[in-house]
N, C-alpha and C positions, 0 to 999 in steps of 0.2 A: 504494500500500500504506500502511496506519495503522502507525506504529511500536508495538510491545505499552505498554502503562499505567506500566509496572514502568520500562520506558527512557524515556519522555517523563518521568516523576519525577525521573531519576538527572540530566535536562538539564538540567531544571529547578532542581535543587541548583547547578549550575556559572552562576553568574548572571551572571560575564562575559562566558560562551557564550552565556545565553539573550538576553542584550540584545543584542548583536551579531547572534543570531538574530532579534530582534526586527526592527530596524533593515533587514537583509537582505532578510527573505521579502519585503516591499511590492515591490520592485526587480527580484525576480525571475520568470523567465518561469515559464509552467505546468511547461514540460520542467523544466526547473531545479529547482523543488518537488518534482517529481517523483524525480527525482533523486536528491535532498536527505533522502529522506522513505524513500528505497531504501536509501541508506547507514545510515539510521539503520535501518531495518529489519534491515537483513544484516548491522549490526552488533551486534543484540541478541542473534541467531540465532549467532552465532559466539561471543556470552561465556559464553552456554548450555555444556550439555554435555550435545551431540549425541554418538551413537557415532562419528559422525566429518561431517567439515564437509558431506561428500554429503548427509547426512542432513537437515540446516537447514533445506533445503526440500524438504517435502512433495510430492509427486503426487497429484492426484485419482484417486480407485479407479479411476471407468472411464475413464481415460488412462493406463494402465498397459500397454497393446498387450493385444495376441492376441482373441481371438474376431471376429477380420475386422473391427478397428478399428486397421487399419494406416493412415498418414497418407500417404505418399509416392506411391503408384503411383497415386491419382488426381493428384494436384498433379505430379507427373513427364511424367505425360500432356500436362497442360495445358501444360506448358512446353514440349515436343517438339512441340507442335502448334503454336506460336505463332509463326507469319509472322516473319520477318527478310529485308528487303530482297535480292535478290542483288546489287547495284551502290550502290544509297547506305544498304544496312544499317538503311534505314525498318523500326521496328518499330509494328505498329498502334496505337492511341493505348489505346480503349477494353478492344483483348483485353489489353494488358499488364496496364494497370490491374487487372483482374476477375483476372488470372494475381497479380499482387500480393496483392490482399485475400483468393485463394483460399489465398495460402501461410502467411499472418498466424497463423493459428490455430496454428501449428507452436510458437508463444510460450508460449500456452495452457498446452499440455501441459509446456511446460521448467519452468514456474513463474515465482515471481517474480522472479527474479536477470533475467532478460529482458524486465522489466513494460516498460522504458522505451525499449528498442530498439522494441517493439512498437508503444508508442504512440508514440514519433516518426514512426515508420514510416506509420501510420494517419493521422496528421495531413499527413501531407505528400501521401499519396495521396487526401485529401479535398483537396487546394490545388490539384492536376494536376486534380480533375476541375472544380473550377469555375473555372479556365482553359481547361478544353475549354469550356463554357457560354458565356461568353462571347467563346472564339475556336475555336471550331470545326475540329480539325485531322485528316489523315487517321492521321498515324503522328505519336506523341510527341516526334520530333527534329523537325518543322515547327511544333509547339503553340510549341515555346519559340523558334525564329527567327520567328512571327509577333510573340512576345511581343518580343523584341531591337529588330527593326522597328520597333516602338509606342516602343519605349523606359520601357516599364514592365517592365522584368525585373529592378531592385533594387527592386522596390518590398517592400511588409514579406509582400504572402500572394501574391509572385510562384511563377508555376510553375517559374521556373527555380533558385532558391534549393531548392523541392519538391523538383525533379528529382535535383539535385545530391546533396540528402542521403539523397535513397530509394536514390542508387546508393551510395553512401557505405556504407549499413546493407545494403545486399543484398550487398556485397562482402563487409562483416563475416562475415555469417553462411553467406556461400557458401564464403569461405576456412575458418571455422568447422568446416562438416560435411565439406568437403572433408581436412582436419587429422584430423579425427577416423575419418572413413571409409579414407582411404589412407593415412596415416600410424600410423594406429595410438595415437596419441596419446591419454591418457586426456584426458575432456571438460574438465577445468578447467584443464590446461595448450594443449589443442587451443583454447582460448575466449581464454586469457591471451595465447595467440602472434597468435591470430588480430584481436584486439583491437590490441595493440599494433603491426602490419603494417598496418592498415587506419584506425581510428575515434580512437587514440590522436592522432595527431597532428594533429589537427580537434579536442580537443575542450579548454576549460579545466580549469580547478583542479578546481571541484565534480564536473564531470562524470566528469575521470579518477580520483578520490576514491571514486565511488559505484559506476565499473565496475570498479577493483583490487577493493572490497570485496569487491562482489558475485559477481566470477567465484572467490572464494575458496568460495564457497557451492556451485559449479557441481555439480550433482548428478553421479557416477561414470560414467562410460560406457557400461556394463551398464543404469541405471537410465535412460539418458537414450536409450537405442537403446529399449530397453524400453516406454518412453511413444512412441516413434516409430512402432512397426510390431508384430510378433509376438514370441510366445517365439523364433522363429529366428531368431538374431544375426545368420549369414551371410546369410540374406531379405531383411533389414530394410537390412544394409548397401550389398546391392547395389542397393535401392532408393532409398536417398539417395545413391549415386552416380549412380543415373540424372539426380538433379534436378540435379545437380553439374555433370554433362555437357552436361545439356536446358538450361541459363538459363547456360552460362557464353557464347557466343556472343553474346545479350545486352546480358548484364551488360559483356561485350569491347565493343561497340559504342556503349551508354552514353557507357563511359568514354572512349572515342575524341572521339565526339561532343562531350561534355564540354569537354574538352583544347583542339579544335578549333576551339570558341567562344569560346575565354578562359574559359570559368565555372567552371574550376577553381579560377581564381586568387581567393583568398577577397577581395579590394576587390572584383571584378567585380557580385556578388549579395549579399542583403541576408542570408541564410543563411551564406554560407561567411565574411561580415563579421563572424558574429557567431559565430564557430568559438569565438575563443579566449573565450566567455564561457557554452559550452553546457557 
């Protein structure tokens, strides 16, 4: 996201900040920019005066639901369908992947306050598949013991660093709708709790700087079931519990897997090494 004109000027007036910003961007990664460029974003949007912080960001008309542009009961589908080992919990390599990038779009519609989950997300699921390329695997917990094997799993565009933080951000957001589905929780405290249970404790300065910001912006729960699914709250709800149910099995054996290997432990991979600096 570009921060509006009116806020890059106001930075620009603080010349200790802009040199210190000068100095920093070379240094930092694209995620980081990114980041960086979000907080400035949702913090221009918050000095406004919005009728209230939901409001900050926008929705696109046609991602607003109803007219049989509900998101979830295909992508709900995709994940009940999606093979889970019964004995070593192998999930396929290729259908997760394709189950990932089919869910991606769910960002889309949130707006920008989730630009940067999205594109980490995207990037890491572009690092799994050109580790399948070059190692070939049936189910995604063998991609990354072929990679262990090699002894290329810290390397910088390892799949296993990938791995770790797709499951990282899929918990995010699966505790996320989970919070806001069964709980009842309106979306910017169900996004706040769920942040700080999951992504908060992985991430540095910048990053927990631009996600406090930004879930301050979280559009109301009304508006954000709304771009989900139909005018029917109860429909729409019980459909993002389907996906809740369908990828938390999963998402459970990830993390096992995970745990399992050591790659939790953020020295292990070049990703979880670089936690305290995302």
């Amino acid at each position: 996201p570009t921060p509006p004109p009116a806020c890059v000027d106001k930075l620009k007036r603080r010349s200790r900040a802009g040199a210190g910003a000068r100095l920093l961007l070379p240094k930092m990664t694209p995620l980081q920019r990114g980041a960086l460029a979000l907080l400035i974003l949702c913090s221009c949007q918050l000095s406004g005066s919005p009728s209230s912080t939901a409001d900050a960001v926008s929705f696109p008309g046609n991602l607003r639901g109803g007219g049989g542009n509900e998101f979830f009961p295909s992508v709900a589908t995709t994940w009940e369908r999606l093979p889970i080992g019964a004995k070593d919990h192998g999930i396929p390599a290729s259908d997760f992947l394709n189950a990932v990038e089919e869910f991606l779009p769910l960002f889309d519609r949130l707006g920008a306050v989730f630009y940067v989950v999205k594109s980490d997300m995207g990037g890491n699921v572009a690092k799994l598949k050109a580790g399948l390329v070059t190692q070939p695997s049936d189910t995604i917990q063998n991609l990354i013991l072929k990679e262990k094997m090699s002894g290329k799993h810290k390397e910088e565009k390892a799949a296993s660093g990938a791995l770790l933080w797709l499951t990282r951000a899929l918990k995010f957001t699966h505790t996320l709708l989970a919070n806001m589905a069964l709980g009842g929780a309106d979306a910017s405290s169900a996004a706040k709790d769920a942040y700080e249970a999951t992504l908060s404790k992985h991430h540095g300065y910048v990053m927990k700087k631009s996600f406090q910001v930004a879930l301050l912006a979280a559009p109301s729960t009304d508006s954000m079931l709304q771009c989900l699914g139909s005018s029917d709250k109860e429909r729409t709800v019980g459909e993002v519990l389907r996906f809740v149910e369908a990828s938390h099995p999963h998402l459970h054996a990830l993390e096992r897997f995970l745990v399992q290997q050591g790659l939790e432990d953020a020295s292990n991979v070049v990703g979880g090494a670089e936690a305290r600096g995302r």
